[in-house]
C-alpha positions as CSV (number, residue, x, y, z in Angstrom):
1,X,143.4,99.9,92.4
2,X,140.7,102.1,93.3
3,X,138.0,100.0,91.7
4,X,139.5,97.4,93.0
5,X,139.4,98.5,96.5
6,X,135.7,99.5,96.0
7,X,134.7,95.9,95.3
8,X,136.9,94.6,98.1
9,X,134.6,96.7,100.3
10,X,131.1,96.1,99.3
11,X,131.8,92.2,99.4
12,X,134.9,91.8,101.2
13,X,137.2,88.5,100.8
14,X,136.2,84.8,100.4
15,X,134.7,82.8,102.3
16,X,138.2,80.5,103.5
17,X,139.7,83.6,104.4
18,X,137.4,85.4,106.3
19,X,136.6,82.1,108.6
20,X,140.6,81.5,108.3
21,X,141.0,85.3,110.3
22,X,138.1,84.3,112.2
23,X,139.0,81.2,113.6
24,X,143.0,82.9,114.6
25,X,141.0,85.2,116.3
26,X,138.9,82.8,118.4
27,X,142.7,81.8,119.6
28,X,143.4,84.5,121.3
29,X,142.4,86.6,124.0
30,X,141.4,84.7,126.8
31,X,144.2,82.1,125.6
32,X,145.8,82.5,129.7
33,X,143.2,81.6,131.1
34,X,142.2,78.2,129.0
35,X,143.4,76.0,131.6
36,X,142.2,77.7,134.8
37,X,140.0,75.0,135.5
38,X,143.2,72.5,135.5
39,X,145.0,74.6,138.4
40,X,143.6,72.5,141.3
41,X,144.7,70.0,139.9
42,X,148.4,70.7,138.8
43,X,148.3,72.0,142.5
44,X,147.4,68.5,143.8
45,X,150.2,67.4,141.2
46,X,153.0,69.8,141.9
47,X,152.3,69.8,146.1
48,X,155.6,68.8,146.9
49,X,156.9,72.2,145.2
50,X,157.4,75.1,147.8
51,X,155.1,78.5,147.4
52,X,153.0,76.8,144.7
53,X,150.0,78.8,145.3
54,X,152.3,81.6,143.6
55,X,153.5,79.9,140.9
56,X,149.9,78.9,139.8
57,X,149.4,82.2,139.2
58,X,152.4,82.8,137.3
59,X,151.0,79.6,135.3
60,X,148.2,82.5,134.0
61,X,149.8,85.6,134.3
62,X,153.4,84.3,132.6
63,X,151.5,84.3,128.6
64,X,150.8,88.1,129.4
65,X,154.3,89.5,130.1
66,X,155.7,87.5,127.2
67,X,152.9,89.6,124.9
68,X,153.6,92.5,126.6
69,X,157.4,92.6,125.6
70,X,156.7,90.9,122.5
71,X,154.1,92.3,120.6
72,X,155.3,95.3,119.1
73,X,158.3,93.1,117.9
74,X,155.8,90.9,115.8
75,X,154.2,93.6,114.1
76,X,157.6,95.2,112.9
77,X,158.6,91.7,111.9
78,X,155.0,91.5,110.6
79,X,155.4,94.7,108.0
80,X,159.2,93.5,107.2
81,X,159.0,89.8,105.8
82,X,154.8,89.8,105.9
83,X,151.7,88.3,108.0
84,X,152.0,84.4,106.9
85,X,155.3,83.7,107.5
86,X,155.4,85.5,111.1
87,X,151.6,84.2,111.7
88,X,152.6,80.2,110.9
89,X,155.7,80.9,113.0
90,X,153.5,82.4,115.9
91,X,150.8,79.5,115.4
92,X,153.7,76.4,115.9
93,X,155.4,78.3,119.0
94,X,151.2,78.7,120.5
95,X,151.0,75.1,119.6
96,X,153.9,73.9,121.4
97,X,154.2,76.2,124.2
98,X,150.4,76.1,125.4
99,X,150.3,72.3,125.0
100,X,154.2,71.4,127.2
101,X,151.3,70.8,130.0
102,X,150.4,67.2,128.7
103,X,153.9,66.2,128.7
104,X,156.2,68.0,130.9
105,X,156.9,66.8,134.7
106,X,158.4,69.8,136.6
107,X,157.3,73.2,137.1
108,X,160.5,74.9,135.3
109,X,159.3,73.4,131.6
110,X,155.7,74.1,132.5
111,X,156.6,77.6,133.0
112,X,158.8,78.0,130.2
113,X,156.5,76.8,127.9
114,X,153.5,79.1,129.1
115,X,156.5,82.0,128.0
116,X,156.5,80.2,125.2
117,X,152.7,80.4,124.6
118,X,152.5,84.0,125.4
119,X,154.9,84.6,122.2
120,X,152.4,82.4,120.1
121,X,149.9,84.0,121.6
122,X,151.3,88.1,120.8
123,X,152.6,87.1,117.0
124,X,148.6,85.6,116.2
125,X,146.8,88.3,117.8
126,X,149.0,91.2,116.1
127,X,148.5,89.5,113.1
128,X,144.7,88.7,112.9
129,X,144.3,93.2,113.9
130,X,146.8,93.8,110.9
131,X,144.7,91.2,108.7
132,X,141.2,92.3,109.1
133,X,142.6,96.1,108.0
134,X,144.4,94.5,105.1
135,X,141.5,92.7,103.8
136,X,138.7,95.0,104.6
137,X,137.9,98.5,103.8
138,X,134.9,100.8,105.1
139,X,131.9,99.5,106.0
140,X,133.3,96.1,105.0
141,X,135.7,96.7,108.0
142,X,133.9,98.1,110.8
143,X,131.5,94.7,110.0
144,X,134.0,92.7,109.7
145,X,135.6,93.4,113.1
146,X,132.1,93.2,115.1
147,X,132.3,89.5,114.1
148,X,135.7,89.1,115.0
149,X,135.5,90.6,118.3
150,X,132.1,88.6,118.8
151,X,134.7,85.5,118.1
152,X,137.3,86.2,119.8
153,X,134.7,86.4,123.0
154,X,133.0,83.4,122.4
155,X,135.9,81.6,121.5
156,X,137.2,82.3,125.2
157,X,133.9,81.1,126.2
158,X,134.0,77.9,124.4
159,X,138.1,77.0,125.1
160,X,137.0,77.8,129.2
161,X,134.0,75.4,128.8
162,X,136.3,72.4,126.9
163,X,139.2,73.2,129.3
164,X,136.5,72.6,132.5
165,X,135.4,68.9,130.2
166,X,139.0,67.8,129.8
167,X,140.0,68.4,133.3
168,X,137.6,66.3,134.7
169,X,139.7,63.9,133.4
170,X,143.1,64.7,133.8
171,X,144.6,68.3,134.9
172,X,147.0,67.9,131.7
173,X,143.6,67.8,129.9
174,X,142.8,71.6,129.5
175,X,146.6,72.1,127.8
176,X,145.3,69.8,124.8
177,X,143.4,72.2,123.5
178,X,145.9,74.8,122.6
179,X,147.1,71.9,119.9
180,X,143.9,73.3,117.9
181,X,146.5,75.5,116.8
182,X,147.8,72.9,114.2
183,X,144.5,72.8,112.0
184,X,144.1,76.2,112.1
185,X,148.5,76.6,110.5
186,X,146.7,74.2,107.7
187,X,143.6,76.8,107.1
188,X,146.3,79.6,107.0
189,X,148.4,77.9,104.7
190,X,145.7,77.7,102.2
191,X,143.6,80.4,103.4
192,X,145.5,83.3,103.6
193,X,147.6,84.5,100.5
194,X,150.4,87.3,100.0
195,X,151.0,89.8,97.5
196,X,154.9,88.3,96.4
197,X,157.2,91.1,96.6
198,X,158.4,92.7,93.1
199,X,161.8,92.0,92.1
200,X,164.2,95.3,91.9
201,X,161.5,97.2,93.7
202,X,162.5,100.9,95.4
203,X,163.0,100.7,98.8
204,X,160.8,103.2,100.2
205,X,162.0,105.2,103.5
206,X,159.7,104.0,106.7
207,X,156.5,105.6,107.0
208,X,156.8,107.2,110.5
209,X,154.0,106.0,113.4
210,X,151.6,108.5,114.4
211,X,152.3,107.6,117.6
212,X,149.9,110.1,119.4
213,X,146.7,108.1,118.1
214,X,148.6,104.9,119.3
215,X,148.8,106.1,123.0
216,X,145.4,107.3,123.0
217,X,143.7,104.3,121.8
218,X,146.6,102.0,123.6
219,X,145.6,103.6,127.3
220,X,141.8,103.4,126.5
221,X,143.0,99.2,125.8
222,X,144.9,99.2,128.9
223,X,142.1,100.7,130.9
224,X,139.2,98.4,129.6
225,X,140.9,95.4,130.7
226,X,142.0,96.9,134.1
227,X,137.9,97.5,134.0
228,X,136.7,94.0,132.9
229,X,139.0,91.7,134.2
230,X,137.5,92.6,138.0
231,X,134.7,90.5,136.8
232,X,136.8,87.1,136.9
233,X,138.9,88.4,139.7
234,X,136.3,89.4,141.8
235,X,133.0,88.0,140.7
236,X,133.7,84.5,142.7
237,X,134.5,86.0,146.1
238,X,131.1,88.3,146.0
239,X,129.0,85.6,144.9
240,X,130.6,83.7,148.2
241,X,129.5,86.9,150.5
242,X,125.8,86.4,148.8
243,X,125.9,82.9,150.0
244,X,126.8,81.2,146.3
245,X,130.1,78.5,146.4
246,X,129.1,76.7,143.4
247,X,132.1,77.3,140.6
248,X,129.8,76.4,138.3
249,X,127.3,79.1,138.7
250,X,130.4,80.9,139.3
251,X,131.3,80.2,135.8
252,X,128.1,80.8,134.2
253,X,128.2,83.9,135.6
254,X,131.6,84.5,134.3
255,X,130.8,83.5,130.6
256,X,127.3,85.3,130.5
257,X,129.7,89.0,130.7
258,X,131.3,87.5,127.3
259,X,128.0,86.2,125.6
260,X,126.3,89.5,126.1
261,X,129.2,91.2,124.7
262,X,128.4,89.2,121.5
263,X,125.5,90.9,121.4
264,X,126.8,94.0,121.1
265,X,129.7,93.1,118.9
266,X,127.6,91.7,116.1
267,X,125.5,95.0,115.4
268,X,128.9,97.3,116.1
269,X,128.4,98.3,111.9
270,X,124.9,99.4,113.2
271,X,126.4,101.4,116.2
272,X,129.2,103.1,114.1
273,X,127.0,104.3,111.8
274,X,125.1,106.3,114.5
275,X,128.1,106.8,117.0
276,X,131.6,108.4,116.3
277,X,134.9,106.1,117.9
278,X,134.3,108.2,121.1
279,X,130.8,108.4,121.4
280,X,130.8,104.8,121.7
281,X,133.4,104.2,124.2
282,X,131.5,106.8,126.2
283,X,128.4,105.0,126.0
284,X,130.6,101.5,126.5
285,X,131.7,102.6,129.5
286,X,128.6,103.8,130.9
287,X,126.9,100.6,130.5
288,X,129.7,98.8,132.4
289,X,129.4,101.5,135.2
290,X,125.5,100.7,135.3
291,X,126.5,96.8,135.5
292,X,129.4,97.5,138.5
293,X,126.4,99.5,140.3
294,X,123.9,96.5,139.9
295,X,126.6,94.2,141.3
296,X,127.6,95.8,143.7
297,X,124.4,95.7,145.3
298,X,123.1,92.5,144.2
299,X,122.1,90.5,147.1
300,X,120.3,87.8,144.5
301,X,122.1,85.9,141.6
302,X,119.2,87.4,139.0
303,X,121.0,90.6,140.0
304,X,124.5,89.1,139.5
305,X,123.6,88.6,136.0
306,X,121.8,91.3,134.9
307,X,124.7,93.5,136.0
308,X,127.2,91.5,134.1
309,X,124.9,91.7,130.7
310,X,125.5,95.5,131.3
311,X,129.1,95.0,131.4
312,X,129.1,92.7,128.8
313,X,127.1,94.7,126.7
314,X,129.4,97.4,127.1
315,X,132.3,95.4,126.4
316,X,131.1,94.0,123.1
317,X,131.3,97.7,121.2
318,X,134.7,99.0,123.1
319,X,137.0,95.5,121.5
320,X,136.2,96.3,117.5
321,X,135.5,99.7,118.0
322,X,139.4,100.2,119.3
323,X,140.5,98.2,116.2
324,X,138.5,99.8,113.7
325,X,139.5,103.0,115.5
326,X,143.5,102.8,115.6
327,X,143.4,101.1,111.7
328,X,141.4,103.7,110.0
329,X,143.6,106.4,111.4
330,X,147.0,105.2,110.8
331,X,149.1,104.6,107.6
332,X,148.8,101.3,106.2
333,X,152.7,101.0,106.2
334,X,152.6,101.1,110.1
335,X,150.3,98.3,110.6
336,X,152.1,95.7,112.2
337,X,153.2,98.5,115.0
338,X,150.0,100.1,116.0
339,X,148.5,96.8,116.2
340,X,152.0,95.6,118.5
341,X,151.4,98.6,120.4
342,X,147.7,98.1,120.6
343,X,148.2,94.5,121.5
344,X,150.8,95.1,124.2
345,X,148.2,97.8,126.0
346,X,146.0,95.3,126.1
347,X,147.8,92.4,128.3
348,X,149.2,94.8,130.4
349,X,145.7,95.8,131.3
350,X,145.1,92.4,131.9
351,X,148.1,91.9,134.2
352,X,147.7,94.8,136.0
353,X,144.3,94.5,137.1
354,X,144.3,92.0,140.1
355,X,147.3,94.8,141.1
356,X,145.1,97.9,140.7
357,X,142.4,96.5,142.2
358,X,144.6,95.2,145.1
359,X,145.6,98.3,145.6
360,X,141.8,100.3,146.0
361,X,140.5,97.8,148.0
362,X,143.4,98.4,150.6
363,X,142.9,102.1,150.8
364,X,139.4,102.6,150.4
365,X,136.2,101.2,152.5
366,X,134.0,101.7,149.2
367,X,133.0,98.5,147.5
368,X,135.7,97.6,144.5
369,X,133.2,97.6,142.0
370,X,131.3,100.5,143.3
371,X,134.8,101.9,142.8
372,X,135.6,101.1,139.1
373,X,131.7,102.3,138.3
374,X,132.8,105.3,139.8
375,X,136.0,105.4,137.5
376,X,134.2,104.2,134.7
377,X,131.4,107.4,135.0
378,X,134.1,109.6,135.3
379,X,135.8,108.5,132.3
380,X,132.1,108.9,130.4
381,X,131.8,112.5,131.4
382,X,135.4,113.4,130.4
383,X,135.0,111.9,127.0
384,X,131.5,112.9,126.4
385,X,132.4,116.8,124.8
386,X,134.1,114.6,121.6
387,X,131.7,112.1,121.8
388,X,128.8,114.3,120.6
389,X,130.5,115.1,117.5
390,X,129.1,113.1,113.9
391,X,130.2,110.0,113.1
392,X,132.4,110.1,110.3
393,X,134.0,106.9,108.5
394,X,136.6,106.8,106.4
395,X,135.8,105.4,102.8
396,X,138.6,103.6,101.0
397,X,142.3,103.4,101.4
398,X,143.9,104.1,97.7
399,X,147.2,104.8,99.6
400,X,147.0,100.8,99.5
């Protein structure tokens, strides 16, 4: 096994099955917010409906609560009957669920079916964190999951741009593309292959979760996303107070935070030789502090931007650092939990940003995102005692 193992992590797996967990990835984490650019016009639809302002935002915020109750859920399911089954599963209810918008005709079904979607939506992301740990070891890993953070960013960035295309169109037009789903249950089907279960095999007793390291990592998730999603919260209404109403620069502005991450997220093999898991949340966050600062004073758009490169830049080595982090330092048995646990911090993050930030802009007169930099120095300086400490990674699992 061992040899094995060692081969696995100097070349890694083929070539179908790393695009196959690439391209699940790409599917996932800015999978609410896909058909933002079709709200006008499912307002415009749905006008007859009382309080639809509100419900248009339960139309993006709906997906998150149905990860956040379901995610952990997936990855026992996950480790119990295996990733393929519970990944095509997750795949079909993404496909149906994100797509009810091209059919449906009241607000009820529409809203089911973005539940719906939010279930796809926690099953495929669980699964792609357990399958990058099964399939890559070491260095092989910590590369590995650069790319696949890199994707999952500028798939976001690519579904937000095809969503803005098709609702010129139609405001159904932007729920089409969550049927890309279906191709990609043909790619696992071939792609992805599991070890069959031995017949008259020992049950062993369940590995326990070293739920300490789960917390940790799982709060440092949640507060990330409270963090970055200010910028597509907040971003539009300061570029209105510098004089800027144009959605599309609005937009731009918007997608060039998740390009720069890219950056960062392709070289995060680079960074974790140099930088241990805290170091580089340390220096994450103070990059995104020195972005908030910039924007918060920018009184130009060159300003806007070159804050939110910082950001983005920032960004790009906290995702795969926090999923090389939590699977290198848990059992491999407990996969499917710490990766449910990890994945439920996340989109409450998510959700409970326009909340938290709600809340400080009511009881404080200092700019909001003069505020998070503020947070997000604090939170460098507490972390930076560990963060000094080697880099040390973890060579290969023979528990496997």
């Amino acid at each position: 096994m061992k040899s094995v193992r060692n081969e696995l992590d100097e070349k890694g797996p083929g070539i179908l099955v790393t695009l196959t967990v690439l391209v699940i990835s790409s599917l996932t984490i800015m999978a609410n917010a896909t058909i933002a650019p079709s709200l006008p016009g499912l307002a415009v639809y749905f006008r007859g409906i009382p309080q639809i302002e509100t419900l248009q935002g339960l139309i993006v915020s709906l997906p998150s609560l149905a990860i956040i109750l379901t995610a952990t859920f997936f990855g026992l399911m996950a480790e119990r009957f295996g990733r393929k089954p519970i990944l095509m599963v997750s795949l079909l209810l993404y496909a149906i669920g994100g797509s009810t918008g091209l059919f449906v005709n009241d607000m009820t079904s529409l809203l089911i079916g973005r539940v719906v979607l939010g279930v796809g939506v926690s099953g495929t992301m669980t699964v792609a964190t357990m399958l990058a740990a099964d399939l890559w070891t070491g260095q092989a890993r910590v590369k590995f999951m650069g790319k696949q953070a890199a994707i999952m960013n500028l798939g976001g960035v690519v579904f937000l741009l095809l969503g803005g295309l098709l609702a010129e169109y139609s405001w159904r037009g932007s729920f089409g593309i969550y049927l890309l789903a279906i191709p990609v249950m043909i790619l696992v089907w071939y792609g992805i292959k599991e070890e069959p279960k031995k017949k008259n095999e020992v049950k062993k007793p369940k590995i326990p979760l070293d739920w300490p390291i789960c917390l940790k990592i799982g709060l440092l998730g949640f507060f990330t996303m409270v963090v970055f999603y200010l910028i597509p919260i907040e971003l539009p209404f300061l570029l209105k107070t510098i004089g800027i109403d144009s959605t599309t620069i609005s937009g731009l502005a918007i997608g060039s935070v998740t390009l720069a991450s890219v950056v960062t997220a392709m070289n995060f093999q680079r960074i974790r030789n140099y930088l241990n898991p805290v170091a580089i949340y340390a220096v994450s966050f103070f990059l995104m502090a020195i972005g908030y600062f910039t924007i918060s004073n920018a009184v130009v758009l060159p300003q806007i931007f070159l804050g939110g490169m910082f950001v983005g830049f920032g960004l790009g080595g906290i995702m795969p650092n926090q999923n090389n982090w939590l699977m290198e330092s848990i059992h491999p048995e407990t996969r499917g939990r710490a990766a449910g646990i990890l994945t439920s911090f996340v989109f409450t993050g998510q959700f409970a940003s326009p909340l938290i930030s709600g809340a400080i802009k009511s009881v404080t007169p200092v700019a909001i995102f003069s505020s998070f930099a503020i947070g997000l120095c604090i939170m460098t300086v507490f972390m930076l005692p560990t963060a000094i400490k080697k880099p040390q990674l973890k060579g290969v699992e023979d528990t496997l």
